[in-house]
TIRO-174539 format. One record per atom (N, C-alpha, C, O): x, y, z negated. Coordinates in steps of 0.001 Angstrom, whole numbers, plus 500000, padded with zeros to 6 digits. Atoms other than C-alpha are relative to their C-alpha. Layout:
REM residues N
XYZ/...
REM end
This chain:
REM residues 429
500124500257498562/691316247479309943/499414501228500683/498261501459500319/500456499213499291/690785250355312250/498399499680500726/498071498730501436/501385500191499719/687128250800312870/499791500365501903/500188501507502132/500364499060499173/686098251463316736/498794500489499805/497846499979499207/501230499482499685/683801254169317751/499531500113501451/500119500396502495/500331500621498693/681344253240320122/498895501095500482/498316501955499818/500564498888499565/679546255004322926/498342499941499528/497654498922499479/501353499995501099/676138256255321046/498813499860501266/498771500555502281/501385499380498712/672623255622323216/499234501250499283/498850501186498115/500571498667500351/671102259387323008/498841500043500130/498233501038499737/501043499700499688/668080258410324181/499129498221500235/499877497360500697/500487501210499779/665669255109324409/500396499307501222/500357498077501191/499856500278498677/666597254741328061/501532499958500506/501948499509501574/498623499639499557/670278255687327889/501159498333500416/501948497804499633/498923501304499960/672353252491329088/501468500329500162/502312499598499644/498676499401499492/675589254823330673/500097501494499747/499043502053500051/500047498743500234/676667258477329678/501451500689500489/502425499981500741/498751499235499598/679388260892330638/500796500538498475/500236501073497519/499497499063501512/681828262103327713/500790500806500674/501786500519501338/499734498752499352/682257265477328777/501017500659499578/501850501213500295/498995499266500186/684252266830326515/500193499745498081/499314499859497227/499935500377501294/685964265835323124/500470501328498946/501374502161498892/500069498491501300/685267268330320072/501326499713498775/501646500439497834/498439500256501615/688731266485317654/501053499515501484/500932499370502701/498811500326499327/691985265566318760/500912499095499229/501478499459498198/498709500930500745/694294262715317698/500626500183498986/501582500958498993/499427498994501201/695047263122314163/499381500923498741/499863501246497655/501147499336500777/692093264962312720/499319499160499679/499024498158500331/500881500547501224/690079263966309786/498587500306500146/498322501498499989/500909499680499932/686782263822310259/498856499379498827/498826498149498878/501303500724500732/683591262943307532/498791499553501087/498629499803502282/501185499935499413/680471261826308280/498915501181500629/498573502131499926/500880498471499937/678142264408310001/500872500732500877/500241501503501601/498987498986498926/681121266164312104/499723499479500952/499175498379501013/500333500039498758/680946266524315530/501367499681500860/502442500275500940/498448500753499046/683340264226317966/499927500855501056/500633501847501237/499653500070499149/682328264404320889/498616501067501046/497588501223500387/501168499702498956/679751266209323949/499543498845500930/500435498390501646/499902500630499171/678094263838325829/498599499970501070/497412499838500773/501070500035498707/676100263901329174/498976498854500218/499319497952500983/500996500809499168/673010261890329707/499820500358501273/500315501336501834/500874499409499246/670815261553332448/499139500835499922/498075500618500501/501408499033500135/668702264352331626/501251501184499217/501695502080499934/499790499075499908/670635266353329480/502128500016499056/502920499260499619/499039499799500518/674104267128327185/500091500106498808/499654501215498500/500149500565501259/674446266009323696/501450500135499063/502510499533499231/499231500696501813/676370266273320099/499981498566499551/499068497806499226/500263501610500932/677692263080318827/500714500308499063/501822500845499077/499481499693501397/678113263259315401/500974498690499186/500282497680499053/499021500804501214/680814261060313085/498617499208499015/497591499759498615/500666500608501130/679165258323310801/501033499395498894/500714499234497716/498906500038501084/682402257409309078/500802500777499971/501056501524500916/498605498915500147/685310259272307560/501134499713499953/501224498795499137/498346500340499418/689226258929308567/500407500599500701/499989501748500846/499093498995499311/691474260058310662/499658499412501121/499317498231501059/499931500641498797/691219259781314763/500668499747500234/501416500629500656/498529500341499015/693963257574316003/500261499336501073/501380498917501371/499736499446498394/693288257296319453/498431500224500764/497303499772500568/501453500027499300/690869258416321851/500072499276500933/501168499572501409/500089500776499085/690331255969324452/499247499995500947/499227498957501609/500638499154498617/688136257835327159/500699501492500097/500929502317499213/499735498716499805/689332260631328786/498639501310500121/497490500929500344/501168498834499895/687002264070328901/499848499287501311/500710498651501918/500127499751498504/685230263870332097/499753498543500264/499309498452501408/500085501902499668/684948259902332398/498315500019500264/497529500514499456/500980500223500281/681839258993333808/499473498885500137/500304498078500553/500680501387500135/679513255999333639/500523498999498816/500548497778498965/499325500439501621/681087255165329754/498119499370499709/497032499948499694/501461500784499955/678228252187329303/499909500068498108/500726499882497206/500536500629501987/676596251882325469/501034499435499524/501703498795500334/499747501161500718/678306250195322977/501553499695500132/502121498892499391/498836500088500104/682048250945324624/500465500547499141/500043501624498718/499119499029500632/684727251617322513/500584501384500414/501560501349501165/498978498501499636/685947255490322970/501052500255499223/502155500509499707/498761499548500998/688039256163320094/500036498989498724/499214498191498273/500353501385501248/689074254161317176/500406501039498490/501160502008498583/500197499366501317/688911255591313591/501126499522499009/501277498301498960/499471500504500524/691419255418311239/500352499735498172/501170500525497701/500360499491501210/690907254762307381/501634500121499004/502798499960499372/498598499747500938/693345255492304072/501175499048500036/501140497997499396/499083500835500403/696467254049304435/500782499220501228/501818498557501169/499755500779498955/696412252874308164/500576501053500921/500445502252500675/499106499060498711/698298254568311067/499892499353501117/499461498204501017/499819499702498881/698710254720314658/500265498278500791/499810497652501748/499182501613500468/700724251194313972/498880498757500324/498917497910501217/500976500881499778/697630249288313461/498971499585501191/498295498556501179/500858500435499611/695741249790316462/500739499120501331/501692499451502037/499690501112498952/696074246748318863/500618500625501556/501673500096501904/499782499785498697/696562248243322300/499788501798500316/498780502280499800/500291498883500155/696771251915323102/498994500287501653/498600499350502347/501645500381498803/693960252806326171/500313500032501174/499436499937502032/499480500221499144/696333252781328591/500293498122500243/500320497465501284/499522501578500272/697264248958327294/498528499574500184/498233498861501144/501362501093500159/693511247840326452/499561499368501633/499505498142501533/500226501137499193/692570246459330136/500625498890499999/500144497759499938/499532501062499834/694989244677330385/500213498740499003/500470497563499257/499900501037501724/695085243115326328/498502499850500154/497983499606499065/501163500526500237/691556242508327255/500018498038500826/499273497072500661/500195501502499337/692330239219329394/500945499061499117/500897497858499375/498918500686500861/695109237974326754/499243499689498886/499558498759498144/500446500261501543/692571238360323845/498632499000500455/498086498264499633/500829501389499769/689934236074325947/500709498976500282/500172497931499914/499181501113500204/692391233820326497/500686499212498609/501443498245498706/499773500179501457/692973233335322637/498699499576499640/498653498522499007/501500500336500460/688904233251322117/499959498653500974/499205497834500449/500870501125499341/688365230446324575/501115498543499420/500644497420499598/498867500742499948/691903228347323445/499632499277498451/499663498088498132/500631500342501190/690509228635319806/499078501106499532/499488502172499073/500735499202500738/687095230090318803/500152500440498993/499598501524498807/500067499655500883/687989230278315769/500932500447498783/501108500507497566/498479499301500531/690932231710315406/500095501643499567/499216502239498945/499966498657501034/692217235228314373/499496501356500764/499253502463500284/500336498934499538/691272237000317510/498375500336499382/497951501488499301/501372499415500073/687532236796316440/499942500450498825/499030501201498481/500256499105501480/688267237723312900/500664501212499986/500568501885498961/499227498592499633/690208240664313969/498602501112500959/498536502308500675/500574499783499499/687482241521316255/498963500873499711/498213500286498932/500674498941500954/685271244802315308/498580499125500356/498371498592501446/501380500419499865/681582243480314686/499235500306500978/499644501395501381/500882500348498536/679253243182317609/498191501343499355/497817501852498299/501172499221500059/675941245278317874/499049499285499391/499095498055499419/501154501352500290/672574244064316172/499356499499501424/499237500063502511/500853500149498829/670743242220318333/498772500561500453/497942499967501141/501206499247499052/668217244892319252/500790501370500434/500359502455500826/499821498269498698/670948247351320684/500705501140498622/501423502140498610/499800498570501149/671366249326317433/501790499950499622/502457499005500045/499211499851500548/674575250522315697/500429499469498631/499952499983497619/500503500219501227/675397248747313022/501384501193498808/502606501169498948/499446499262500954/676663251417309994/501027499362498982/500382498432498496/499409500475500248/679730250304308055/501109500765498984/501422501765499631/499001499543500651/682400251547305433/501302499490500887/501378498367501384/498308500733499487/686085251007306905/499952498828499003/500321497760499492/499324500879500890/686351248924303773/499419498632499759/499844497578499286/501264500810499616/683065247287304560/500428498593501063/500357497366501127/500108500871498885/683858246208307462/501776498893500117/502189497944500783/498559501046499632/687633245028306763/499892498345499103/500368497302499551/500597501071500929/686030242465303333/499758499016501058/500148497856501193/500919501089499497/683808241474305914/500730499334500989/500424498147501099/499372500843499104/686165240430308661/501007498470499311/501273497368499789/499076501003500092/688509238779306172/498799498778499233/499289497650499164/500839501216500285/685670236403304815/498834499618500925/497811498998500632/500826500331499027/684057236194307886/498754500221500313/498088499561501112/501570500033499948/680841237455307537/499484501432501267/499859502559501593/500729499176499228/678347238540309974/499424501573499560/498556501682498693/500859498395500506/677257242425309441/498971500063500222/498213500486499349/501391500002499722/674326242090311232/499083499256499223/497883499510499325/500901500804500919/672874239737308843/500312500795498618/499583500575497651/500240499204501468/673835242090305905/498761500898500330/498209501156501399/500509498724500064/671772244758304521/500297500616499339/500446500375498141/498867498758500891/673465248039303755/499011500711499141/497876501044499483/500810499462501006/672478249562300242/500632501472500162/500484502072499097/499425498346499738/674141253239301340/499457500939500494/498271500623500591/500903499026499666/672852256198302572/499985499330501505/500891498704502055/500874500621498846/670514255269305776/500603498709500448/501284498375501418/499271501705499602/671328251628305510/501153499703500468/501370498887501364/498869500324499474/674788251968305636/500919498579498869/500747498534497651/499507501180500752/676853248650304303/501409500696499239/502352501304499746/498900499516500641/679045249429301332/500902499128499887/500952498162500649/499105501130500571/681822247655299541/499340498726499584/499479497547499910/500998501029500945/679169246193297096/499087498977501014/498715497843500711/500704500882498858/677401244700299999/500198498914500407/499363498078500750/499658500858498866/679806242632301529/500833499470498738/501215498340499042/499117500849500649/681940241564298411/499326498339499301/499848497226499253/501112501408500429/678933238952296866/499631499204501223/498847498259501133/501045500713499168/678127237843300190/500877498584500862/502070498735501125/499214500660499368/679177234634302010/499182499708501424/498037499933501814/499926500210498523/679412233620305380/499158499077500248/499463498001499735/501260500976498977/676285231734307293/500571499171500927/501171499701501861/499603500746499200/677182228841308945/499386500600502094/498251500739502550/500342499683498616/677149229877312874/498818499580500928/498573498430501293/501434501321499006/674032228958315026/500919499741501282/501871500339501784/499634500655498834/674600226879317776/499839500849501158/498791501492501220/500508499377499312/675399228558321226/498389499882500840/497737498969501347/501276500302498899/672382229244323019/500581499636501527/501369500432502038/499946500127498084/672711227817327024/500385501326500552/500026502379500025/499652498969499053/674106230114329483/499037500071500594/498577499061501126/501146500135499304/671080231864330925/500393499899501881/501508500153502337/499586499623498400/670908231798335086/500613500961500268/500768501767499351/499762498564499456/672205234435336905/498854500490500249/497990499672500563/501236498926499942/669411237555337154/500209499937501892/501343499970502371/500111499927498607/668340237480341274/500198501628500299/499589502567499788/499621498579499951/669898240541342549/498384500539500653/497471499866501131/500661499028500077/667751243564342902/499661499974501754/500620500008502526/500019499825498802/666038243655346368/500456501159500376/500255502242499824/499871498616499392/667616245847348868/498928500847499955/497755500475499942/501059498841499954/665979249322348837/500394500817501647/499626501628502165/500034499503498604/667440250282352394/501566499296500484/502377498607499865/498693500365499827/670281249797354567/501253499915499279/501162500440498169/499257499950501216/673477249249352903/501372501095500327/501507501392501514/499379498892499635/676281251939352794/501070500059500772/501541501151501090/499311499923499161/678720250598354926/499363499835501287/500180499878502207/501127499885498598/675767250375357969/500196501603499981/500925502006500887/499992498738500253/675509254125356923/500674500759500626/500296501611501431/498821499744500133/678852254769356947/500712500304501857/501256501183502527/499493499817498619/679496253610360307/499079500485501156/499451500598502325/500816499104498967/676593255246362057/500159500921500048/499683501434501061/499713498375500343/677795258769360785/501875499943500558/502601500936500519/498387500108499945/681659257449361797/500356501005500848/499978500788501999/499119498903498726/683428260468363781/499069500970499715/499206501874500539/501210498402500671/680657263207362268/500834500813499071/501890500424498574/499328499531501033/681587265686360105/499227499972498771/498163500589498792/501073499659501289/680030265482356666/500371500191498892/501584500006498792/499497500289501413/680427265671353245/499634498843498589/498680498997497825/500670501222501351/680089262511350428/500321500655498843/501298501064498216/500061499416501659/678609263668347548/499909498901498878/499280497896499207/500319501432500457/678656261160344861/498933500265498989/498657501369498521/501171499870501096/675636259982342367/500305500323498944/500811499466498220/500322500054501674/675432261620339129/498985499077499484/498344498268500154/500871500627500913/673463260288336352/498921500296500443/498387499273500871/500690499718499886/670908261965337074/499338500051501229/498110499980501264/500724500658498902/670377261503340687/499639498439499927/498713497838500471/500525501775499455/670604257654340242/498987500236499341/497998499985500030/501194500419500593/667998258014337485/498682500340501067/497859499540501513/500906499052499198/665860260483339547/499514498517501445/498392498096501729/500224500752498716/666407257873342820/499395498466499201/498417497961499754/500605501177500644/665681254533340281/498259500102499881/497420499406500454/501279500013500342/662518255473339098/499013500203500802/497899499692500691/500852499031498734/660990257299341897/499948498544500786/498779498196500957/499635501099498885/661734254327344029/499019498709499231/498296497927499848/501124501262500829/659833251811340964/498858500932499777/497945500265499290/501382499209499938/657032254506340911/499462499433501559/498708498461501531/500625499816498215/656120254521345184/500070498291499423/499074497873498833/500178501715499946/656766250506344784/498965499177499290/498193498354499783/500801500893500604/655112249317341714/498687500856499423/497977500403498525/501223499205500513/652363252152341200/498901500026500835/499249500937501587/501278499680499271/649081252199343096/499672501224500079/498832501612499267/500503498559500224/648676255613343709/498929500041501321/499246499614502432/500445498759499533/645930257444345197/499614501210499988/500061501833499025/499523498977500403/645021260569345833/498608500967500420/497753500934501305/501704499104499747/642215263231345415/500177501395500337/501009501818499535/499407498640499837/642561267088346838/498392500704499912/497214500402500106/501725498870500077/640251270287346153/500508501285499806/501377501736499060/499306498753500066/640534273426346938/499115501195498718/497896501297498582/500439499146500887/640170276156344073/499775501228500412/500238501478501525/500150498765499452/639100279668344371/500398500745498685/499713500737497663/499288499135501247/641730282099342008/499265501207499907/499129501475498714/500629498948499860/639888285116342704/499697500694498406/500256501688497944/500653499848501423/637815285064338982/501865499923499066/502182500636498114/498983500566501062/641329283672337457/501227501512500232/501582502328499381/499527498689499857/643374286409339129/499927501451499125/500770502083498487/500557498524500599/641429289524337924/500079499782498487/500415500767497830/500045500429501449/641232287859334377/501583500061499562/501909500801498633/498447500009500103/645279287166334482/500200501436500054/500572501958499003/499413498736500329/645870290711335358/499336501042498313/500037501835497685/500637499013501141/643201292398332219/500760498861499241/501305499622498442/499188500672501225/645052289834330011/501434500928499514/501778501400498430/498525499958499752/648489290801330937/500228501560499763/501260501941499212/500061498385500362/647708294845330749/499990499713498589/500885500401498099/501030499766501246/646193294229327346/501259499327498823/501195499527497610/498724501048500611/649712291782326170/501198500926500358/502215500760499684/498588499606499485/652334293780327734/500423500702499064/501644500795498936/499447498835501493/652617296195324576/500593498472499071/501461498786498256/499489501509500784/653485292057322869/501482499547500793/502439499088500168/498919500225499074/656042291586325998/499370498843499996/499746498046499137/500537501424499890/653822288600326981/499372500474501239/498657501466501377/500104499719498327/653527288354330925/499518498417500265/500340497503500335/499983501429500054/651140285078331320/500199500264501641/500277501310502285/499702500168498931/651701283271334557/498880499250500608/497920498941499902/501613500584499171/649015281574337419/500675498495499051/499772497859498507/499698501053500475/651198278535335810/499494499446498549/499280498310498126/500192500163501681/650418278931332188/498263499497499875/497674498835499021/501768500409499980/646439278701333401/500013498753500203/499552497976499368/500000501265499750/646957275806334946/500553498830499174/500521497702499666/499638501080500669/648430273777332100/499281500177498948/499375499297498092/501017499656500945/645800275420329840/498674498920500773/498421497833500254/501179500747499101/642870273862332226/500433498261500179/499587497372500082/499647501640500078/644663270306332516/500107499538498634/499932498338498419/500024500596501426/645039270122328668/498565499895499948/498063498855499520/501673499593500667/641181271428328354/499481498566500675/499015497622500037/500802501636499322/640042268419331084/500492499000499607/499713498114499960/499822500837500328/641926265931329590/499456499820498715/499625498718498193/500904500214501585/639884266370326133/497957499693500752/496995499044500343/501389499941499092/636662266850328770/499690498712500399/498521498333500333/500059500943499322/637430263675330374/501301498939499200/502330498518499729/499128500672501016/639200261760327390/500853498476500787/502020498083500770/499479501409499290/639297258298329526/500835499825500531/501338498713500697/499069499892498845/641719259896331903/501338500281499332/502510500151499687/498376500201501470/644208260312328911/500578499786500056/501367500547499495/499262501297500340/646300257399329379/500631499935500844/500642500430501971/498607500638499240/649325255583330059/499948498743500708/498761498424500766/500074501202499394/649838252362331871/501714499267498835/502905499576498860/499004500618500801/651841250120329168/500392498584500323/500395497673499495/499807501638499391/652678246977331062/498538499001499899/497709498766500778/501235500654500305/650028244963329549/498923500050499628/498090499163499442/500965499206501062/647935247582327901/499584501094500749/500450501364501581/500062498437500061/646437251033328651/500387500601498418/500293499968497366/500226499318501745/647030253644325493/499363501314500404/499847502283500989/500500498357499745/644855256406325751/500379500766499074/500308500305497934/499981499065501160/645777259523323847/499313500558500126/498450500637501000/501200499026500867/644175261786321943/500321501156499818/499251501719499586/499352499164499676/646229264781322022/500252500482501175/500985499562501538/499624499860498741/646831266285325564/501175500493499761/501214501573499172/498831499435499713/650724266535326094/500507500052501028/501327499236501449/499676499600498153/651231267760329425/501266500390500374/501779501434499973/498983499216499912/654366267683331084/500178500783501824/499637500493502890/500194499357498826/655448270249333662/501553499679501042/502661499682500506/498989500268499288/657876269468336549/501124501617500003/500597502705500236/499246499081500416/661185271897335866/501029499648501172/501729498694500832/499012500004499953/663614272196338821/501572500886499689/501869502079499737/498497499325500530/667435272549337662/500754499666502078/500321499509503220/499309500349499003/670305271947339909/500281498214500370/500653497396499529/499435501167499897/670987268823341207/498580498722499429/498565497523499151/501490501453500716/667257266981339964/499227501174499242/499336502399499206/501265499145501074/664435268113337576/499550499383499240/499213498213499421/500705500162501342/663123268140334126/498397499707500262/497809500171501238/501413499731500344/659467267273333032/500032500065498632/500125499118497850/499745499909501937/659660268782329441/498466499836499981/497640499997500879/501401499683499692/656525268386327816/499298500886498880/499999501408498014/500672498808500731/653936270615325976/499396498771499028/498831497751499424/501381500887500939/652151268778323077/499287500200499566/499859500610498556/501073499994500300/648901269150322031/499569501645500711/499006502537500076/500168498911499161/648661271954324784/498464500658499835/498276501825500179/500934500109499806/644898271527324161/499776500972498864/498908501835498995/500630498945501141/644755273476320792/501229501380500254/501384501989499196/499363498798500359/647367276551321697/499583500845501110/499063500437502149/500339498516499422/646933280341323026/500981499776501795/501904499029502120/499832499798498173/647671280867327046/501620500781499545/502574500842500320/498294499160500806/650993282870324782/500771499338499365/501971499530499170/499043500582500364/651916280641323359/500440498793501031/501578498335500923/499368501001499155/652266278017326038/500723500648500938/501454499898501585/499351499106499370/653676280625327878/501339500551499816/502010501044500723/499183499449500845/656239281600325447/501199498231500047/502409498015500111/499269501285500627/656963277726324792/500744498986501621/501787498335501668/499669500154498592/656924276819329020/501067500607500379/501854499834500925/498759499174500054/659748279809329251/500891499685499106/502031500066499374/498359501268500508/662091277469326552/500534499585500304/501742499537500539/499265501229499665/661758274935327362/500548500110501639/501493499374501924/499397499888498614/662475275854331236/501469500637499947/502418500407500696/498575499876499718/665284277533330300/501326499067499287/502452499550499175/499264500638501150/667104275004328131/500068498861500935/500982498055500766/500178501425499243/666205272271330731/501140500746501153/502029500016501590/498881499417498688/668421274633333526/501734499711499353/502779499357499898/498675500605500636/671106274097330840/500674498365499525/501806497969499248/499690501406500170/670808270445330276/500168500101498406/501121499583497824/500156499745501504/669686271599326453/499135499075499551/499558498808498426/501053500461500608/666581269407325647/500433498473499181/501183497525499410/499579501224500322/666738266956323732/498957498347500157/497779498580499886/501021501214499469/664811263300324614/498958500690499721/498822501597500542/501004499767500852/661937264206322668/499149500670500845/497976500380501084/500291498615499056/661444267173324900/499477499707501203/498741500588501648/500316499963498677/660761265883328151/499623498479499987/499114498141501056/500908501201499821/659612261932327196/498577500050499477/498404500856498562/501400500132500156/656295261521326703/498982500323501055/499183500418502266/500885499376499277/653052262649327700/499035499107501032/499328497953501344/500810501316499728/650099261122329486/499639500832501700/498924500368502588/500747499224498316/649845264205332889/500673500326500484/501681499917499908/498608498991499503/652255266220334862/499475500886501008/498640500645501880/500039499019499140/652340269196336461/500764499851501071/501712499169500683/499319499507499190/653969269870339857/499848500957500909/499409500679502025/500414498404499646/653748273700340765/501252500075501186/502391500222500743/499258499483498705/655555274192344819/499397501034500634/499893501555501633/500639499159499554/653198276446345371/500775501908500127/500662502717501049/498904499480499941/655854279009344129/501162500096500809/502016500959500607/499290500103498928/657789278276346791/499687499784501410/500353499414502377/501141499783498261/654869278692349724/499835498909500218/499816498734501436/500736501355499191/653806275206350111/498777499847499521/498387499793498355/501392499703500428/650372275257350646/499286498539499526/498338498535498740/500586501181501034/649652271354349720/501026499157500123/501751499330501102/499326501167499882/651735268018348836/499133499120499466/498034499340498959/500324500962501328/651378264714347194/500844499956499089/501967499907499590/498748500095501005/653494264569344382/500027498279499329/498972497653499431/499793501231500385/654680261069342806/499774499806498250/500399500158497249/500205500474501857/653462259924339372/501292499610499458/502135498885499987/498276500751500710/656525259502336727/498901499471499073/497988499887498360/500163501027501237/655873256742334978/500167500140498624/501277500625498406/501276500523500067/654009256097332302/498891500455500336/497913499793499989/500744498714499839/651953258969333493/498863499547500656/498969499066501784/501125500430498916/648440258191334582/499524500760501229/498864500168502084/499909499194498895/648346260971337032/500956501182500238/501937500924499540/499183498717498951/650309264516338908/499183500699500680/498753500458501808/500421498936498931/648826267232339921/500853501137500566/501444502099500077/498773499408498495/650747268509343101/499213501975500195/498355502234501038/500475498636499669/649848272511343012/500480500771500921/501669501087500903/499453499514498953/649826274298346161/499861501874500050/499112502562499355/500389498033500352/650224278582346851/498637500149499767/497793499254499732/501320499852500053/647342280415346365/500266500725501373/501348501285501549/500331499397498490/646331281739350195/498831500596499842/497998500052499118/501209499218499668/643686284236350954/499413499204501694/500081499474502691/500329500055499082/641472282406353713/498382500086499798/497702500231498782/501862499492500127/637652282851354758/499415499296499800/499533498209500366/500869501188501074/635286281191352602/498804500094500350/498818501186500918/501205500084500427/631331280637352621/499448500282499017/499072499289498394/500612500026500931/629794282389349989/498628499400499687/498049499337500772/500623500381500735/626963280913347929/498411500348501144/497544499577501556/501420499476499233/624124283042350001/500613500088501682/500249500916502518/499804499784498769/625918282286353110/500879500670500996/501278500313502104/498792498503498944/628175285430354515/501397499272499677/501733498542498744/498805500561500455/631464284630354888/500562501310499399/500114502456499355/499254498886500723/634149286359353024/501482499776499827/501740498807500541/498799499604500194/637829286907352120/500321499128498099/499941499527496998/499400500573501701/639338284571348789/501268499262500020/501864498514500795/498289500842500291/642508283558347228/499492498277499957/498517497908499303/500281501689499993/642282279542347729/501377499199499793/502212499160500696/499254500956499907/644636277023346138/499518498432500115/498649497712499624/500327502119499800/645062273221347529/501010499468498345/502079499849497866/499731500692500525/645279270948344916/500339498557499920/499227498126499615/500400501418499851/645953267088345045/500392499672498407/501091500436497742/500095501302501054/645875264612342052/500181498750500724/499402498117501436/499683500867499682/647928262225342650/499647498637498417/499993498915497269/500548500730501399/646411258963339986/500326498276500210/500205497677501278/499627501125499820/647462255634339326/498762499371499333/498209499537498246/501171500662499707/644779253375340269/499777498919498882/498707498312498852/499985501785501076/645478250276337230/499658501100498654/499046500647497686/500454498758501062/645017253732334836/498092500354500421/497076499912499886/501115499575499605/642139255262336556/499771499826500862/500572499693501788/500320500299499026/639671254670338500/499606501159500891/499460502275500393/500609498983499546/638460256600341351/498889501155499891/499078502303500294/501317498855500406/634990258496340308/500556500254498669/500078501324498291/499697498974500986/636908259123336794/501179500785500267/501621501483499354/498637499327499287/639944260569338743/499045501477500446/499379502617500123/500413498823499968/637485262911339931/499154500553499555/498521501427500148/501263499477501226/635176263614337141/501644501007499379/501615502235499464/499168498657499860/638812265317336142/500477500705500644/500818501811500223/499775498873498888/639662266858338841/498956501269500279/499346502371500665/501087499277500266/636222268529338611/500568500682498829/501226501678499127/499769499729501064/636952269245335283/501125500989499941/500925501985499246/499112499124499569/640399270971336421/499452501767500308/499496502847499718/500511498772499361/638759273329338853/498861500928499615/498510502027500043/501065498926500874/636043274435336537/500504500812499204/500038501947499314/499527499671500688/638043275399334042/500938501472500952/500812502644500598/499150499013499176/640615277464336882/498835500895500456/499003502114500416/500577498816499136/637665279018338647/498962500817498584/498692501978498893/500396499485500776/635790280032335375/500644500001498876/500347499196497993/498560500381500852/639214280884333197/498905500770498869/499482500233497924/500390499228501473/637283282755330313/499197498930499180/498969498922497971/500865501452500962/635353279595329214/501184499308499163/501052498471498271/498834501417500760/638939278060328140/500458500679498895/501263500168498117/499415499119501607/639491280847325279/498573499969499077/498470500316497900/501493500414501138/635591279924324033/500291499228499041/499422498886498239/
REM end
């Protein structure tokens, strides 16, 4: 029985992906471990690798298709002995052999469409792994896969698996749950839009992946996060003069640190200073960590990365420097892989690079706070004995979610921040 292959989730969060571009062609033999297909998340662009071996005999997404949800069939696999012949509907046919083959499931459950039928996902989402030969035993004696367990390499189900095993009497359906209450509007709707702009000239751009994600979350951050927000202005002056005798003293290494690289050195250091402020917001839980993995806001085109740094707290101002210049450029390519940019308990957001002298920035979730970094400006200060004077001054805000932290430990780190920035030689002690 021709196996399908289904669309892979790349990432804990992935529900829909783009298949960008297919690496075989109709006809080619592929093992396990080869590479099908490219495929686009929201975040970034991905290898999907082959878990069985056969021939491809058809692909059933075109390159370029987007919003291909989890778990669809793309291509179907073909093992020894089977051809072109065998597969049911070619992908031009399958919509429409999809309303003929529920009309067979509802006439008789238990007829041949469901034993023909490629096995269903486990019930937590996963893939389940399968021999072609595996999976044809198991259709003709009916047995569930998901209730096997495969003795093959990484729990894959062999022959031997499925030939001793018999079929579990069916559980009873569960009830049809309600319908889910649609999603409250988030603003007007797009044909109001539509016709207020009617006779304008404009251009409709449509949502990538990555804007809807970008617009989803952002939108359940401002809604379901309590944020407030703490600002303080720093004085670079000390951090300045220190950045440049660094940077003379490195340049024979080709190591050019940045005002950025301080600043994610000083937010790792206060988050070990001020351990409490650590943490995530886990629905029902806090988790404080123990590691500071700080991530930094990265814009690309079209949205932005927060890759993150991990254990930022034990490495050299060079090496986060070295490792900040990667990962930024790999995130402009849509290179990282999950790993890279989930986590983390802080975030950076540096506009200051681009002359804005303060914002608020928005907490990404799970993140217990954001610090929004503004230019550094030369304006006239109060020194210590009084005279005024001439200093570089950056605005800072900390933006902090209030069910994480509370206010006086929001700014026991924020203190903690600006000590560290205005006296940078204490953070290499």
């Amino acid at each position: 029985m021709p196996t399908e292959i289904l669309m892979p989730a790349l990432s804990p969060t992935m529900e829909e992906g783009t298949l960008a571009k297919w690496l075989v062609k109709e006809g080619d033999e592929v093992s396990s471990g080869d590479l099908l297909a490219e495929i686009e998340t929201d975040k970034a662009t991905m290898e999907f690798e082959a878990v069985d071996e056969g021939v491809i005999g058809k692909l059933l997404v075109a390159e370029g298709t987007p919003s291909v949800k989890v778990n669809t069939p793309i291509a179907v696999l073909l093992d020894d002995g089977e051809s072109a012949d065998d597969i049911a509907a070619s992908p031009s046919e399958a919509p429409k052999a999809a309303p003929a083959a529920a009309a067979v499931a509802e006439a008789s459950p238990q007829g041949a469409a469901e034993k023909t039928a490629p096995p269903a996902p486990k019930s937590d989402g996963s893939r389940i792994f399968a021999s072609p030969l595996a999976r044809r035993i198991a259709a003709d004696k009916g047995l569930d896969l998901s209730q096997i367990t495969g003795s093959g390499p990484r729990g894959r189900i062999v022959k031997a698996d499925v030939e001793g095993a018999t079929a579990a009497p069916k559980p009873a359906a569960a009830p049809t749950p309600a319908a889910a209450a649609p999603a409250a509007p988030t603003g007007p709707a797009t044909d109001t839009i539509l016709k207020i702009y009617e006779g304008r000239d404009y251009q409709d751009v449509a949502l990538d992946g990555m804007r809807k994600t970008i617009a989803a979350r952002l939108t359940e951050a401002k809604q379901t996060i309590p944020h407030f927000y703490l600002r303080r202005d720093i004085r670079l002056d000390a951090l300045l003069a220190f950045r440049s005798q660094l940077n003379k003293q490195l340049e024979s290494r080709g190591v050019k640190l940045s005002v950025n690289d301080f600043i994610i050195k000083a937010c790792a250091l206060a988050l070990q200073r001020v351990p409490d402020a650590n943490a995530v917001w886990a629905g029902d839980r806090i988790l404080k960590l123990k590691p500071s993995d700080v991530a930094v806001a990265v814009a690309i085109e079209g949205g932005l990365f927060t890759p993150v740094l991990q254990d930022a707290e034990n490495k050299s101002l060079s090496a986060l420097s070295a490792e900040m210049k990667d990962l930024a450029a790999r995130a402009r390519d849509r290179k990282l892989a999950p790993h890279e940019y989930q986590g983390g308990s802080f975030a950076i957001s540096n506009l200051g690079m681009f002359g804005i002298d303060n914002f608020d920035a928005v907490i990404n979730p799970p993140h217990g706070a954001i610090l929004a970094v503004g230019a550094g400006v030369k304006k006239p200060v109060v020194n210590e004995d009084g005279a005024v004077a001439v200093a570089t001054v950056m605005s800072v805000t900390l933006s902090v979610d209030h069910r994480v932290i509370d206010g006086a430990l929001g700014a026991k780190l924020l203190q903690a921040i600006v000590d560290n920035l205005e006296n940078p030689m204490a953070m290499l002690a």
